[in-house]
Structure formats: structure tokens, C-alpha cells
VMD Tcl script that draws the C-alpha trace (Angstrom):
set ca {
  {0.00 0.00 0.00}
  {1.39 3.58 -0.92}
  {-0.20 7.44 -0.04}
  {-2.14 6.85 -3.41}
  {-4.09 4.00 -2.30}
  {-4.15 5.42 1.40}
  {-5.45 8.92 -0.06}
  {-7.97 6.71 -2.13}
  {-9.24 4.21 1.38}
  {-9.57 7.50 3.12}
  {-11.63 9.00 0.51}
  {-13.80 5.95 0.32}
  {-14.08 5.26 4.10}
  {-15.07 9.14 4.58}
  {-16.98 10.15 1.54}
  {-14.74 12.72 0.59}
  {-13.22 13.32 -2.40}
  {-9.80 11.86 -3.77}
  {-8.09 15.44 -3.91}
  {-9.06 16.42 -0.24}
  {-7.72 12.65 0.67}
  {-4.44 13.25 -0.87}
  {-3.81 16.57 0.55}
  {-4.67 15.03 4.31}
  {-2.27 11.70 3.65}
  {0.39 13.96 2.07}
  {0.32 16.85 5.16}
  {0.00 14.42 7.70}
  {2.84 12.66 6.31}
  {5.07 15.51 5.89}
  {4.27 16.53 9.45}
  {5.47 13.37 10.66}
  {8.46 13.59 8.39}
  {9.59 17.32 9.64}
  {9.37 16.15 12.75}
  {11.49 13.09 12.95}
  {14.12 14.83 11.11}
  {13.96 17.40 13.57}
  {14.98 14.84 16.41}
  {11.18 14.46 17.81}
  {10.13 10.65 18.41}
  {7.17 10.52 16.85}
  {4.71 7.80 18.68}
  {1.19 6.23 16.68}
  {-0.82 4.42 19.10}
  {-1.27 0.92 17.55}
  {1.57 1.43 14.87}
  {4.87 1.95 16.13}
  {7.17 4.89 17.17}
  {9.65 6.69 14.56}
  {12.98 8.33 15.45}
  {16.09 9.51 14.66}
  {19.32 7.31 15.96}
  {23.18 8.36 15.74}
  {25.61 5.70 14.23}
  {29.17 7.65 16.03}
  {32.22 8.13 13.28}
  {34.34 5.07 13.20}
  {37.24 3.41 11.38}
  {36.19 0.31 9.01}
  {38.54 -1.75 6.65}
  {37.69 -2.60 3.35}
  {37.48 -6.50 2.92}
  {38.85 -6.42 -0.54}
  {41.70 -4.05 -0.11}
  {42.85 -3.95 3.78}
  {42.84 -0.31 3.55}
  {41.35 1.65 6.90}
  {38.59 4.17 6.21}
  {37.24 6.91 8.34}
  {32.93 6.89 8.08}
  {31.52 9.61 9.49}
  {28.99 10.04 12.10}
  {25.22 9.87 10.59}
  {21.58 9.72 11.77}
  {19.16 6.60 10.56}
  {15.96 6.48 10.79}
  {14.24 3.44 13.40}
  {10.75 2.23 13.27}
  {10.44 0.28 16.70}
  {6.29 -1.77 16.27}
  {3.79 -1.05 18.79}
  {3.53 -4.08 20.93}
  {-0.36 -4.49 19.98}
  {0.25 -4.88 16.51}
  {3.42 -6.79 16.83}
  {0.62 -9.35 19.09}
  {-2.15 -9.34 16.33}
  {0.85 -9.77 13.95}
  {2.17 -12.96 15.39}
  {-1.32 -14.31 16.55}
  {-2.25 -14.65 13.17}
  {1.34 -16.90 12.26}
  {0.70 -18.88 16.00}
  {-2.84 -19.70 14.54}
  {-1.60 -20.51 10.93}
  {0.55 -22.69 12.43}
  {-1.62 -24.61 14.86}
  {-3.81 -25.38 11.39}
  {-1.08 -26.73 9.57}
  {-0.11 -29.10 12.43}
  {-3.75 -30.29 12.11}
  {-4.12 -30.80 8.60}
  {-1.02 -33.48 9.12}
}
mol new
graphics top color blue
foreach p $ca { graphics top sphere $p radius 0.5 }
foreach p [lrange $ca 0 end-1] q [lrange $ca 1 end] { graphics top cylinder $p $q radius 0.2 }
display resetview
């Protein structure tokens, strides 16, 4: 699923045209995205929390060569799932698996 067929699920869901739909997905998103890059954690209920993490400067060696390079210090992103979903996630698999033993 992309923000097209978010902005289009939202505009079913809520009767409300496509247009409006897109604008909503694509502010909300770039509300979430201004913020993370400006260090905020940013925490959905039921989804997961988003956040900026520092990887320090360090030496590394390149496998091929042997030669030592400095790579310098840079922020990731990390997407940590909220523990309800992560549940309903692996329910499902527990279940699918339970079925399969049966069906031996």
C-alpha cells in the first residue's frame, strides 16, 4: 500500500473526495516527516514509534583491499512496532501454524 491507495481508502471510508484525501495523507505525512528529522520521536498508538538514531564516526577496513577508512557520524531512521500490533501480527502466524499441524 502507498499514499495513493491510502489517499484513495480515506476517501472511500469518509466520503470525501480523492483530492481532499491526498492533501490530508500527504500533510500528515510531511508533518510526521519534519518532525522526525527534527529529532522528535514521533509515537502512533497501535503502529509503532519513529525516530532519529546516531551511528558515532568510526574506522572500518575494506574486505577487498585492507585499507582503513574513516565513516563519518550519521543519523538513521528506526521504526520500533507497537507491541499491539506486533501481538495481532504474530497471533495470526501462531494460529496458521496450529492449522497446519492439524491438517497433518
Amino acid at each position: 500500500m502507498n499514499k495513493s491507495d491510502i489517499a484513495r481508502e480515506l476517501a472511500r471510508r469518509k466520503g470525501i473526495s480523492i483530492r481532499k484525501a491526498r492533501l490530508l495523507v500527504n500533510l500528515t505525512f510531511k508533518v510526521l516527516k519534519e518532525a522526525v528529522l527534527s529529532g522528535e520521536k514521533v509515537e502512533i498508538r497501535g503502529l509503532g514509534t519513529f525516530k532519529l538514531h546516531r551511528r558515532p564516526g568510526r574506522f572500518v577496513r575494506n574486505p577487498r583491499t585492507g585499507i582503513e577508512v574513516f565513516v563519518k557520524e550519521r543519523y538513521v531512521p528506526r521504526y520500533k512496532m507497537a507491541k499491539s500490533l506486533k501481538r495481532k501480527l504474530n497471533q495470526g502466524t501462531v494460529e496458521k501454524t496450529e492449522k497446519a499441524r492439524e491438517a497433518r
